[in-house]
DRENBA-277438 format. One record per atom (N, C-alpha, C): x, y, z; residue in three letters. Coordinates in steps of 0.2 Angstrom, whole numbers, plus 5000, padded with zeros to 4 digits. Each point is the difference from the previous one (the first is absolute). Example, Ala and Ser with C-alpha at 12.3 -4.5 7.8 and 13.67 -1.06 7.14 Angstrom:
! residues 2
506649725039ALA499650065000ALA500450065000ALA499850054996SER500450065001SER499650055003SER
***
This chain:
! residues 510
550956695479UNK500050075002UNK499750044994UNK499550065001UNK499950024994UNK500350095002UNK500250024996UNK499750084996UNK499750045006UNK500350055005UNK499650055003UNK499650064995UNK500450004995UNK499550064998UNK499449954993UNK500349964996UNK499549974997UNK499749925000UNK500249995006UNK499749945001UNK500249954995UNK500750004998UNK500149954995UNK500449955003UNK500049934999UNK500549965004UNK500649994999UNK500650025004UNK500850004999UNK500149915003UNK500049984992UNK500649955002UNK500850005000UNK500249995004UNK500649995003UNK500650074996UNK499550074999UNK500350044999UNK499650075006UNK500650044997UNK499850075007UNK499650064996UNK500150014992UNK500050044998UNK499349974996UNK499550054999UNK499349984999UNK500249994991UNK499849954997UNK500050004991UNK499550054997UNK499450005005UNK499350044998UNK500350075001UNK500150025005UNK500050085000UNK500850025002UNK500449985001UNK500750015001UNK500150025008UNK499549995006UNK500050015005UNK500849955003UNK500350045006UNK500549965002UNK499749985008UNK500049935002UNK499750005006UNK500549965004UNK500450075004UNK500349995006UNK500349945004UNK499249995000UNK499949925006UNK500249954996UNK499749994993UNK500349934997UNK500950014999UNK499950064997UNK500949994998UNK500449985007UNK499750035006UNK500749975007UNK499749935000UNK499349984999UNK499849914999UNK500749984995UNK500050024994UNK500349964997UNK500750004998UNK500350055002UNK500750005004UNK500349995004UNK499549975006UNK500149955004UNK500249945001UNK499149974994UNK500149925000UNK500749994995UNK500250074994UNK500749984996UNK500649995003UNK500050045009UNK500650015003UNK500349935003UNK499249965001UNK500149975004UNK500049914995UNK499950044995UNK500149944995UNK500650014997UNK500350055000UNK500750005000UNK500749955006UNK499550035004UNK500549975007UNK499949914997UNK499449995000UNK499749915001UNK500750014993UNK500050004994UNK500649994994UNK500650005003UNK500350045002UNK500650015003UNK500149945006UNK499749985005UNK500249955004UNK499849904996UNK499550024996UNK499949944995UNK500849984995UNK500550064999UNK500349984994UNK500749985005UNK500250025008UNK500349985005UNK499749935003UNK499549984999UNK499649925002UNK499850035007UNK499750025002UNK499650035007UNK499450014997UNK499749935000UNK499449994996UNK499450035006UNK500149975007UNK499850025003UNK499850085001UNK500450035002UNK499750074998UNK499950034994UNK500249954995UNK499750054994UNK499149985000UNK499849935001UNK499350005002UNK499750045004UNK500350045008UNK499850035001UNK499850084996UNK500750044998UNK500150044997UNK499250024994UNK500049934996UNK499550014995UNK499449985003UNK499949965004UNK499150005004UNK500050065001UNK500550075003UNK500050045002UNK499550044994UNK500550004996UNK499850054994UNK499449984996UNK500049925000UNK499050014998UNK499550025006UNK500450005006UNK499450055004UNK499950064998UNK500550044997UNK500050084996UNK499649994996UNK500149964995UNK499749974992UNK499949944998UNK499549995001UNK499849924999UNK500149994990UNK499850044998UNK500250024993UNK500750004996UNK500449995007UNK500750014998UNK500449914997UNK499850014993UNK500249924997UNK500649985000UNK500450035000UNK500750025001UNK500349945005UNK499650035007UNK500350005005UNK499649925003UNK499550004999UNK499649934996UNK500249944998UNK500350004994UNK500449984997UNK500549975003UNK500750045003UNK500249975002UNK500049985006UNK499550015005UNK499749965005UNK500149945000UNK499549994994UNK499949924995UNK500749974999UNK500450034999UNK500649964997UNK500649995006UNK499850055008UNK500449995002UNK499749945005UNK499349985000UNK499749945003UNK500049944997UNK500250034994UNK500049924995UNK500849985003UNK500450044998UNK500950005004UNK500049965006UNK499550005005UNK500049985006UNK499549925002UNK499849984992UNK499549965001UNK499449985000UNK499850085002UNK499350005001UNK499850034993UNK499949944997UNK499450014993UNK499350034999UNK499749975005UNK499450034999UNK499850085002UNK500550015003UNK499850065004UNK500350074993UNK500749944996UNK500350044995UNK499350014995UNK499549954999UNK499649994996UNK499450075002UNK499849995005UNK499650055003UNK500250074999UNK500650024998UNK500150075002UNK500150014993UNK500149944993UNK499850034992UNK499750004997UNK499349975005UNK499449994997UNK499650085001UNK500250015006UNK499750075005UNK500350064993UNK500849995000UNK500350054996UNK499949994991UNK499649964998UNK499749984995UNK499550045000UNK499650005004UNK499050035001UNK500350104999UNK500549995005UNK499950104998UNK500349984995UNK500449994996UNK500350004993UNK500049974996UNK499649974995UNK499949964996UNK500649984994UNK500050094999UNK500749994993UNK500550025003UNK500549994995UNK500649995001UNK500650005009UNK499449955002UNK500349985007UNK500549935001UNK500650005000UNK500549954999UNK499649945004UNK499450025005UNK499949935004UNK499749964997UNK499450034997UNK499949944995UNK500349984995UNK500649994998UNK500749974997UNK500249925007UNK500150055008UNK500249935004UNK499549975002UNK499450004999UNK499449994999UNK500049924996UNK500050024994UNK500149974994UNK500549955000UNK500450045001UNK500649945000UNK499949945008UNK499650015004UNK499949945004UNK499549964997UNK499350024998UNK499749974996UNK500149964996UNK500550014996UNK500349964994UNK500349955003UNK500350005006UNK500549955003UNK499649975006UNK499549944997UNK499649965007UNK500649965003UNK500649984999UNK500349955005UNK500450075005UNK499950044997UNK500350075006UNK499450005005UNK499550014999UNK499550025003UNK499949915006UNK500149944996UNK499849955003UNK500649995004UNK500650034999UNK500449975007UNK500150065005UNK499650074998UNK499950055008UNK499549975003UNK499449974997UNK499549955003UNK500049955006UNK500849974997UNK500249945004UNK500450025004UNK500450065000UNK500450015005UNK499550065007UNK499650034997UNK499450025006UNK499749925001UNK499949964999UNK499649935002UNK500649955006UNK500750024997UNK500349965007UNK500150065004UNK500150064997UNK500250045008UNK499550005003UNK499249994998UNK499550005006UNK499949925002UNK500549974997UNK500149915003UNK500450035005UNK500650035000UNK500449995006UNK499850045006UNK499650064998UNK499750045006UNK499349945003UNK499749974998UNK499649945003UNK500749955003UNK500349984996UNK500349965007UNK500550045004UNK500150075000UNK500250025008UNK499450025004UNK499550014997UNK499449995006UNK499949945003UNK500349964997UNK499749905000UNK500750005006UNK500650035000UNK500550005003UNK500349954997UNK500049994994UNK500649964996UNK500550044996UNK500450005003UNK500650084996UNK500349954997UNK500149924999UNK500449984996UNK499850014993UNK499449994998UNK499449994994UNK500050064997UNK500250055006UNK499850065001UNK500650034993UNK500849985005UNK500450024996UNK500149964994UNK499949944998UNK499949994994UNK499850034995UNK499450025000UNK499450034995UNK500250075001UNK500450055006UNK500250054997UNK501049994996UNK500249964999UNK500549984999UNK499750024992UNK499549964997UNK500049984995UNK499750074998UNK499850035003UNK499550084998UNK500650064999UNK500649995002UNK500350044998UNK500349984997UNK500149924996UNK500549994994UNK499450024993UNK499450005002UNK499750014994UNK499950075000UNK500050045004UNK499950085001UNK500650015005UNK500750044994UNK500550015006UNK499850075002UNK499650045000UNK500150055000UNK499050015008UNK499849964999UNK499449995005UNK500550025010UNK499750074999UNK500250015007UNK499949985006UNK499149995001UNK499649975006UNK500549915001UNK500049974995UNK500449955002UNK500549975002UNK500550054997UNK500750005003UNK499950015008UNK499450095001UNK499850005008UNK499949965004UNK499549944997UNK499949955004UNK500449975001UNK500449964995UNK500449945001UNK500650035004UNK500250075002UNK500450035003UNK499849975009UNK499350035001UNK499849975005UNK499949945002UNK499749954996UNK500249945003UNK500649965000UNK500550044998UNK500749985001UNK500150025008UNK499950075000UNK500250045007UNK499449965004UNK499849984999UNK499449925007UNK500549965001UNK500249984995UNK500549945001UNK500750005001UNK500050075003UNK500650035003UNK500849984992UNK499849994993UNK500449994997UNK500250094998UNK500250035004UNK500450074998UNK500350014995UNK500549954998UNK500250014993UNK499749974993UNK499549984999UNK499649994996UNK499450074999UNK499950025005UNK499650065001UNK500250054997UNK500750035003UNK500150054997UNK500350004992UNK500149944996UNK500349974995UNK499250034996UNK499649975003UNK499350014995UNK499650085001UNK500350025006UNK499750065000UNK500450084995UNK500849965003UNK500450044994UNK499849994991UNK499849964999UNK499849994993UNK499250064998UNK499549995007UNK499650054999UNK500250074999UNK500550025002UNK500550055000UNK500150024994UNK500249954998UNK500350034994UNK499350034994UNK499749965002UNK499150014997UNK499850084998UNK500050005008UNK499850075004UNK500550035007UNK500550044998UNK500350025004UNK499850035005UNK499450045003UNK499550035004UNK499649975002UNK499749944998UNK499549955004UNK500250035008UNK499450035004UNK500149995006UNK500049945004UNK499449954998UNK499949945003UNK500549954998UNK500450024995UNK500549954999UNK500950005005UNK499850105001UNK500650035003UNK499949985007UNK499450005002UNK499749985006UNK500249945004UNK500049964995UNK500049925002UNK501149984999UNK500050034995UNK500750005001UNK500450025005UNK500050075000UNK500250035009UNK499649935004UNK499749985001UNK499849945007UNK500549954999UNK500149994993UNK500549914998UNK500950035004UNK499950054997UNK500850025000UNK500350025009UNK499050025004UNK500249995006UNK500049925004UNK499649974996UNK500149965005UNK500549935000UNK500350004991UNK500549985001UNK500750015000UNK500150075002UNK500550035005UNK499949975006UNK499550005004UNK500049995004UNK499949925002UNK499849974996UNK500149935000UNK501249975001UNK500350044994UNK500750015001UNK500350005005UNK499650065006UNK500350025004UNK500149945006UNK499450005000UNK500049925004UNK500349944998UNK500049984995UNK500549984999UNK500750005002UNK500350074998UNK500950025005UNK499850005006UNK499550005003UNK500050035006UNK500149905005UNK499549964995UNK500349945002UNK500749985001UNK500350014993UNK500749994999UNK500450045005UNK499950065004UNK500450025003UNK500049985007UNK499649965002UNK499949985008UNK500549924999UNK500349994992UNK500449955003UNK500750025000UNK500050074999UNK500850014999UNK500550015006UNK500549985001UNK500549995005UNK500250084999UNK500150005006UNK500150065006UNK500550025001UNK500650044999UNK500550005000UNK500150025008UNK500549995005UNK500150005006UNK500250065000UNK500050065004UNK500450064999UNK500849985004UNK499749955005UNK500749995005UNK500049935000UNK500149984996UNK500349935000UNK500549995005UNK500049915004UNK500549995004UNK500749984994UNK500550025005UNK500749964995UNK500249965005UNK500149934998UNK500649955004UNK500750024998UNK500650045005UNK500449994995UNK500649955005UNK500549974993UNK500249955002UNK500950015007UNK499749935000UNK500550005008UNK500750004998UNK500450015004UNK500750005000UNK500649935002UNK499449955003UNK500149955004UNK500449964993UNK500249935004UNK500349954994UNK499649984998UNK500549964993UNK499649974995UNK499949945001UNK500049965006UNK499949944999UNK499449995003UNK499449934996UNK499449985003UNK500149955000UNK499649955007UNK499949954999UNK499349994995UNK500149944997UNK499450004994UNK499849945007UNK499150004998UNK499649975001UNK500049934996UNK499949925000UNK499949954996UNK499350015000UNK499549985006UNK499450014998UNK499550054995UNK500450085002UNK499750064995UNK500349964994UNK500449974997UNK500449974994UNK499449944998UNK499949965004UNK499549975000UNK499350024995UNK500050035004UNK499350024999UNK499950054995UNK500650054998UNK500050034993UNK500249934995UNK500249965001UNK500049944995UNK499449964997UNK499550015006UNK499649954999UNK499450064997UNK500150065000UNK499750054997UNK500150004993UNK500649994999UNK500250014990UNK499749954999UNK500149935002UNK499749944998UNK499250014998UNK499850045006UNK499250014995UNK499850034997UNK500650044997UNK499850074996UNK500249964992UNK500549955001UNK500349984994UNK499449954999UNK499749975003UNK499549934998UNK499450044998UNK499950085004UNK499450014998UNK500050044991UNK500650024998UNK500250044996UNK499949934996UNK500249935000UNK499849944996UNK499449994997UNK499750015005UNK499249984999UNK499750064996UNK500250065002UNK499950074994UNK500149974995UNK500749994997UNK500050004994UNK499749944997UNK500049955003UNK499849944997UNK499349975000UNK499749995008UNK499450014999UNK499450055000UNK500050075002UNK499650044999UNK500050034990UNK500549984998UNK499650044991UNK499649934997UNK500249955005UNK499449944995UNK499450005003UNK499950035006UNK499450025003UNK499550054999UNK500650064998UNK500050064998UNK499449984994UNK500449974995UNK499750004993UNK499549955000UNK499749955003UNK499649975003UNK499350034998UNK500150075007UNK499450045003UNK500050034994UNK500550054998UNK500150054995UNK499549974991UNK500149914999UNK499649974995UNK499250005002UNK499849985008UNK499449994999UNK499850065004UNK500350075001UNK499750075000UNK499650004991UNK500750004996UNK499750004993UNK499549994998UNK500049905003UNK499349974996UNK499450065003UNK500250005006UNK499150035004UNK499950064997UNK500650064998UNK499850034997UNK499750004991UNK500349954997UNK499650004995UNK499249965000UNK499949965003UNK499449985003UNK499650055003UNK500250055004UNK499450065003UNK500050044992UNK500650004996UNK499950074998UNK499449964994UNK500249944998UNK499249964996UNK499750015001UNK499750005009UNK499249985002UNK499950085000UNK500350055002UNK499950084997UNK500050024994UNK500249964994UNK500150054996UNK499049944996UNK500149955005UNK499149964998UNK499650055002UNK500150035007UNK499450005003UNK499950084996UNK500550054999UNK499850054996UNK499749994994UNK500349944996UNK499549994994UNK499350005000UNK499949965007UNK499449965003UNK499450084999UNK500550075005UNK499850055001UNK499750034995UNK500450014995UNK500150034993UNK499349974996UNK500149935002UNK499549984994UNK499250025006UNK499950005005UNK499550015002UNK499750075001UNK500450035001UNK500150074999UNK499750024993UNK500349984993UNK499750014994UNK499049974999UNK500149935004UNK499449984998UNK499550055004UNK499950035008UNK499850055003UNK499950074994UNK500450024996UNK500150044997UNK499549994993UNK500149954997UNK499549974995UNK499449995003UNK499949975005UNK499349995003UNK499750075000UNK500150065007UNK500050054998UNK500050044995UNK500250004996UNK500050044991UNK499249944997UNK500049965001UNK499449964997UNK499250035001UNK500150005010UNK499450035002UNK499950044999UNK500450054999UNK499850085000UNK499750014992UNK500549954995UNK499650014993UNK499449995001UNK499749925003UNK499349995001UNK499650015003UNK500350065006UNK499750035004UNK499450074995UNK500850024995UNK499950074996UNK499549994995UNK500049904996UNK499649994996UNK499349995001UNK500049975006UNK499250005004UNK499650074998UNK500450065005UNK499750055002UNK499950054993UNK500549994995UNK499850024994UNK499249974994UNK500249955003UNK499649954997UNK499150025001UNK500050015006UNK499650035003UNK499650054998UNK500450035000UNK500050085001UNK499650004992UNK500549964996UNK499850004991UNK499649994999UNK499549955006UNK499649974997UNK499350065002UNK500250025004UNK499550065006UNK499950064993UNK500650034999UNK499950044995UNK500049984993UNK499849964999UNK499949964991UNK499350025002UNK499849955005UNK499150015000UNK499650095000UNK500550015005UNK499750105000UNK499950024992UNK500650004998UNK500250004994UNK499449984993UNK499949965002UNK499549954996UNK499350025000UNK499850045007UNK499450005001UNK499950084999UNK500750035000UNK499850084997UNK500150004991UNK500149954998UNK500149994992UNK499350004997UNK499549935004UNK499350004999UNK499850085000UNK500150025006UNK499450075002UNK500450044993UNK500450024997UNK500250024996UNK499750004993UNK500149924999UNK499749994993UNK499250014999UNK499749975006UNK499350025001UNK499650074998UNK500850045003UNK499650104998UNK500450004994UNK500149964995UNK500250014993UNK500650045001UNK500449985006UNK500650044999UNK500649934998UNK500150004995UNK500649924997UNK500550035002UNK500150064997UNK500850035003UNK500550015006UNK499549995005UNK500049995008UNK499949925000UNK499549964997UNK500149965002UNK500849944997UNK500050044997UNK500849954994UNK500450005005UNK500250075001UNK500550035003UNK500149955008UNK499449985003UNK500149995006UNK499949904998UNK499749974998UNK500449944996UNK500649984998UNK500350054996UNK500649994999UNK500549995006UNK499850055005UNK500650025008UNK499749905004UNK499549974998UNK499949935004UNK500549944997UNK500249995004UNK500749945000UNK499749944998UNK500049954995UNK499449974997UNK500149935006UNK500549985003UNK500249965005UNK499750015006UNK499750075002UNK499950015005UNK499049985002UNK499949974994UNK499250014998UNK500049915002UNK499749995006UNK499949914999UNK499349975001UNK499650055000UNK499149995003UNK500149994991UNK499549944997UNK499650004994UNK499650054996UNK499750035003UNK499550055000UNK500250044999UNK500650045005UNK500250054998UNK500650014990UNK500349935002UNK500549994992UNK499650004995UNK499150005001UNK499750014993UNK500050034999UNK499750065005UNK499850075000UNK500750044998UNK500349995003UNK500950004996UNK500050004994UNK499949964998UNK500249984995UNK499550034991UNK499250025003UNK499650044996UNK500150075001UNK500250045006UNK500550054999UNK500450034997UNK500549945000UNK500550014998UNK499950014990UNK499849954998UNK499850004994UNK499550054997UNK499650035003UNK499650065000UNK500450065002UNK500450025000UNK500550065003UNK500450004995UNK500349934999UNK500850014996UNK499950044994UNK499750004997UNK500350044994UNK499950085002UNK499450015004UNK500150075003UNK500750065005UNK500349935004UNK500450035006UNK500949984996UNK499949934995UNK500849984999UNK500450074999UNK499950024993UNK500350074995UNK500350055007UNK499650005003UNK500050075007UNK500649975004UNK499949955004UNK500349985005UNK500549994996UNK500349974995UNK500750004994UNK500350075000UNK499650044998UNK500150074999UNK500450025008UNK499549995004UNK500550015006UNK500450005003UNK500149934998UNK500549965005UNK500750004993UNK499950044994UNK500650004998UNK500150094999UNK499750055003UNK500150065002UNK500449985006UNK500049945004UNK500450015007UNK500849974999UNK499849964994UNK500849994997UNK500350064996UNK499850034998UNK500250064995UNK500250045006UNK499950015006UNK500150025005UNK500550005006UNK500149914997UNK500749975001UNK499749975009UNK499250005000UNK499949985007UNK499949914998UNK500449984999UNK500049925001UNK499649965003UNK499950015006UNK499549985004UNK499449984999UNK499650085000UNK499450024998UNK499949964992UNK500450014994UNK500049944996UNK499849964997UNK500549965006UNK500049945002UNK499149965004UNK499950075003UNK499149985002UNK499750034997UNK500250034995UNK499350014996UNK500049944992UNK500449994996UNK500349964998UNK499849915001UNK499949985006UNK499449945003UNK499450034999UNK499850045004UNK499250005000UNK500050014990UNK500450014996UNK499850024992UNK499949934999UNK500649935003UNK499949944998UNK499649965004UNK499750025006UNK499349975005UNK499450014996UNK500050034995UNK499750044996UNK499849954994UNK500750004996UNK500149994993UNK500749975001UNK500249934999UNK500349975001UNK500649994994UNK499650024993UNK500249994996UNK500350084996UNK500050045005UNK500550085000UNK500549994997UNK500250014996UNK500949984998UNK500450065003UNK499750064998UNK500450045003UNK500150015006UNK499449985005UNK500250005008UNK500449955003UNK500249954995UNK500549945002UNK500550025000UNK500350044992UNK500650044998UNK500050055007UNK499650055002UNK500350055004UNK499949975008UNK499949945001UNK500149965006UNK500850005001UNK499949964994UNK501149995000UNK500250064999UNK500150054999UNK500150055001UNK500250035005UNK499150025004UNK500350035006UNK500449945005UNK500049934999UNK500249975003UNK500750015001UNK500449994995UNK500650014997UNK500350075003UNK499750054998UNK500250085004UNK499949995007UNK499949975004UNK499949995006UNK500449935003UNK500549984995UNK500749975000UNK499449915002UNK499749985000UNK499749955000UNK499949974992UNK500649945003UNK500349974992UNK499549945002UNK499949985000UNK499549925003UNK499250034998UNK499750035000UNK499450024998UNK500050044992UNK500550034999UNK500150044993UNK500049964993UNK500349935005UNK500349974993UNK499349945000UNK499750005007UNK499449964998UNK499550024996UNK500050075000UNK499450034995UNK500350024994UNK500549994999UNK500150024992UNK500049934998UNK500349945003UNK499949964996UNK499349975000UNK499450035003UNK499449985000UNK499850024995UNK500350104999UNK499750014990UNK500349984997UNK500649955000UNK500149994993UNK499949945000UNK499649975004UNK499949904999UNK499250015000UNK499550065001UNK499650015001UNK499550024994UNK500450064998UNK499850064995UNK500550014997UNK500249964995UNK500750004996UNK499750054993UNK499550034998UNK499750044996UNK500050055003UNK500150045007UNK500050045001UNK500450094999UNK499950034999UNK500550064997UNK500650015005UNK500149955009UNK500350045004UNK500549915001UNK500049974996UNK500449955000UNK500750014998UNK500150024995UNK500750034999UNK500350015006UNK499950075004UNK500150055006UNK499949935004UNK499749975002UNK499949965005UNK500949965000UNK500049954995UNK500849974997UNK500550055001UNK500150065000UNK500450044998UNK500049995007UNK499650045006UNK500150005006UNK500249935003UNK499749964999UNK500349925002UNK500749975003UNK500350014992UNK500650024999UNK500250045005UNK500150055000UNK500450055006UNK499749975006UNK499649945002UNK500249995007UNK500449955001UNK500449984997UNK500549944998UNK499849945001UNK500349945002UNK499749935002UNK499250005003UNK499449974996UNK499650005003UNK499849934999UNK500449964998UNK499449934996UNK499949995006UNK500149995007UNK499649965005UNK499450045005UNK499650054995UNK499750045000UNK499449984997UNK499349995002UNK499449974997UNK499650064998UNK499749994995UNK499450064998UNK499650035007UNK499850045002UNK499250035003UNK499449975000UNK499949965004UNK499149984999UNK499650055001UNK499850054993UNK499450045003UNK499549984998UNK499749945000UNK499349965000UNK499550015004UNK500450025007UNK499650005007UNK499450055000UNK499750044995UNK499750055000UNK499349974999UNK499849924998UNK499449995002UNK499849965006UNK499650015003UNK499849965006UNK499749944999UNK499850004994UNK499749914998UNK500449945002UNK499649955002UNK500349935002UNK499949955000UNK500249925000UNK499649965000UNK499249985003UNK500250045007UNK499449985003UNK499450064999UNK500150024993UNK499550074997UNK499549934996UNK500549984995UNK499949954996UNK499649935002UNK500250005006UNK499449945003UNK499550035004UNK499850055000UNK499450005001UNK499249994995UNK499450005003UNK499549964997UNK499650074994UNK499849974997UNK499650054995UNK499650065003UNK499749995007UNK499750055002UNK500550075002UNK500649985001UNK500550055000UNK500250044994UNK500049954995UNK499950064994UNK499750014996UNK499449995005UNK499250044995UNK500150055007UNK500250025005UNK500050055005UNK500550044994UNK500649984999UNK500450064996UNK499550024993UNK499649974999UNK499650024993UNK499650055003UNK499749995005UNK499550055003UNK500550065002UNK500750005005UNK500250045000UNK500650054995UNK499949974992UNK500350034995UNK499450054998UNK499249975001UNK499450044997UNK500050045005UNK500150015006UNK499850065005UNK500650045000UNK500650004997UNK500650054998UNK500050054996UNK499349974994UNK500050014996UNK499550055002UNK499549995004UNK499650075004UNK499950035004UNK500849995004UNK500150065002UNK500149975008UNK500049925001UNK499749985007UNK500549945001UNK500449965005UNK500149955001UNK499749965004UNK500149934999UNK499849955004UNK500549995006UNK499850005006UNK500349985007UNK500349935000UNK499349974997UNK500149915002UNK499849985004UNK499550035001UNK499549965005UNK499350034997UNK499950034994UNK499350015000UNK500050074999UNK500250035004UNK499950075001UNK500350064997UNK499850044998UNK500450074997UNK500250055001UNK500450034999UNK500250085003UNK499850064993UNK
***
């Protein structure tokens, strides 16, 4: 928004800096997106994470500007799980605000922490395993691998949602509502959570009811009018029956034989079945705790297979590509050096990956480039790739810093400030390979001290090998067995360098 009367741009203020105009319209902007990033803080600090997300998406529709409300967006997304999303809203809140913005502080602190970073990766990697096996209709798999997503991320809402549902598939209502109360506690306003709960809690009430309602069809009925017998006035005397005597006798007799055979022979029978119940069960529970292994181990090999191909799927296609763009590369170097531009030509030399060069013809021309350029582009590309470290941009560095040693192998200082940006980029396995490469390398170096002095602070590293930066020539045995007319062509072609022309290799010139 800029300035009605001076055309100056108002960031995330109402009153103009240039002319002191007060503009109406941004101040109710930006009183609004505060009100309502008020509200989002207030429901955030009650855990109604829910509506505080609402609340603050609100108020960056007022003020996209508004870092504040930004910020804790990011931290109320991180709280729920979702990382990347917390990452997206600091990096956003980073760009309008460069200084003194606490996001880049939470920023940093994930960066610094790769196994933080490497176990949100694998907890987003099974929970989109278990959404593939409820599409597959495997909810057992399913709730596995969300079993295991919420013990690594207690705090991951969509999970707990799901494994809520596929409990409530499996009609297990009290597991449901066990796991969906825990999201509760998460986010006490999640609607989708409150949603699916109200369902559990109806329909295992109503599971209960049926229940009693079974029980209640077998209960005795009280009689309102029961008959009475009541007794006669007549005499006491009866004739007894011998055969009714009989026959109540011959009735004890088989209650007492059959009460024998209870106690005596039914618990040897008993215990009988009851030992080879046992054996069967420890025998299935074997051949089940085999066959999962069998699972388990198959399952892993599946999972290694795929992790295999995908690498040599990714190194193919890189491979590729490196080899596509080394040649571009290569043939914009020539047009370069040709119009007596070396500075151009260095620069785009160094950027070629020397692995990526496998035609012959081209590793010469490579190779007469490269030594025709180096002393004009090394100093430069140094120069800037350690402005990128004074800069604290590690990365950048880190690529600029190679192409100094694709270059010039023998750099000590690009070795030193490899380890370096390595090291500051919490990568101890490479930090400590290039310092010990200066100091087994370039032991006369000015940056050998500081090399050792950092070494030391990465603690145990003896099973740590120097840095092979050797790789920066393309030469190879089978340069070396070619016949003499290939190195009276390099003789021609160090003489046409010299004029201003190279040789193709077939004769011809450009």
């Amino acid at each position: 928004m800029n300035c009605i009367k001076c055309n100056m741009p108002l960031e995330n203020v109402y009153i103009c800096p240039h002319c002191g105009h007060v503009d109406k319209v941004a101040k109710k902007i930006i009183y609004s997106s505060n009100w309502h990033y008020n509200q989002g803080l207030a429901k955030a600090k009650v855990r109604d994470l829910s509506g505080a997300v609402t609340s603050l998406s609100q108020s960056l529709k007022y003020n996209k500007r508004n870092t504040d409300a930004r910020n804790l967006l990011g931290l109320i997304y991180y709280q729920m799980g979702e990382i990347v999303a917390a990452l997206s809203e600091w990096v956003i809140s980073v760009h309008f605000q460069e200084r003194n913005n606490i996001a880049a502080d939470y920023i940093q602190a994930i960066q610094n922490n790769p196994a933080k970073l490497k176990a949100a990766n694998k907890v987003i990697q099974k929970y989109n395993l278990a959404l593939n096996y409820v599409q597959e209709n495997n909810a057992d798999l399913a709730i596995i691998e969300l079993k295991r997503v919420v013990n690594m991320s207690p705090t991951y809402i969509r999970a707990y949602q799901l494994l809520g549902l596929l409990y409530m598939q499996r009609k297990q209502y009290a597991a449901a509502r066990k796991v969906l109360m825990r999201a509760v506690k998460v986010d006490r306003n999640n609607m989708t959570t409150l949603r699916y709960l109200k369902e559990v809690n109806h329909l295992h009430g109503k599971q209960e009811k049926n229940q009693h309602g079974r029980k209640d069809e077998f209960m005795q009925i009280n009689d309102p009018n029961p008959i009475v017998i009541e007794e006669g006035s007549g005499h006491n005397y009866a004739d007894y029956n011998t055969g009714f005597l009989s026959f109540i006798n011959i009735l004890i007799g088989i209650v007492i034989g059959a009460a024998v055979i209870w106690l005596l022979i039914v618990p040897s029978i008993t215990k009988t079945k009851a030992s080879e119940y046992n054996q069967a069960v420890v025998e299935y529970s074997a051949q089940i705790s085999e066959r999962n292994k069998n699972i388990d181990d198959l399952q892993n090999q599946i999972t290694d297979l795929q992790s295999k191909l995908s690498q040599y799927e990714s190194t193919v296609g890189n491979t590729v590509d490196d080899a596509g763009a080394s040649e571009q590369k290569l043939i914009e170097a020539v047009g370069s050096y040709l119009q007596n531009n070396v500075q151009d030509a260095g620069t785009l030399i160094a950027e070629i990956e020397p692995a990526a060069i496998t035609n012959a013809q081209e590793k010469k021309i490579y190779n007469i480039l490269k030594e025709a350029t180096k002393s004009s582009v090394t100093e430069t590309l140094y120069a800037n790739a350690k402005d990128s470290f004074d800069k604290k941009d590690y990365v950048a560095a880190i690529d600029g810093m190679t192409k100094v040693l694709r270059m010039d192998d023998s750099y000590s200082y690009a070795v030193f400030y490899m380890g370096r940006s390595y090291q500051m980029l919490g990568d101890t396995g490479n930090a400590a390979g290039y310092y010990k490469r200066l100091i087994q390398s370039y032991p006369n170096s000015d940056m050998v001290d500081d090399a050792r002095k950092y070494l030391d602070q990465l603690g145990d590293t003896t099973s740590i090998d120097p840095v092979d930066i050797s790789g920066g020539s393309t030469s190879d045995s089978n340069d070396n067995s070619e016949d003499n007319s290939s190195d009276n062509s390099d003789d021609d072609l160090g003489d046409n360098t010299d004029n201003g022309s190279l040789d193709n290799g077939d004769g011809s010139e450009e």
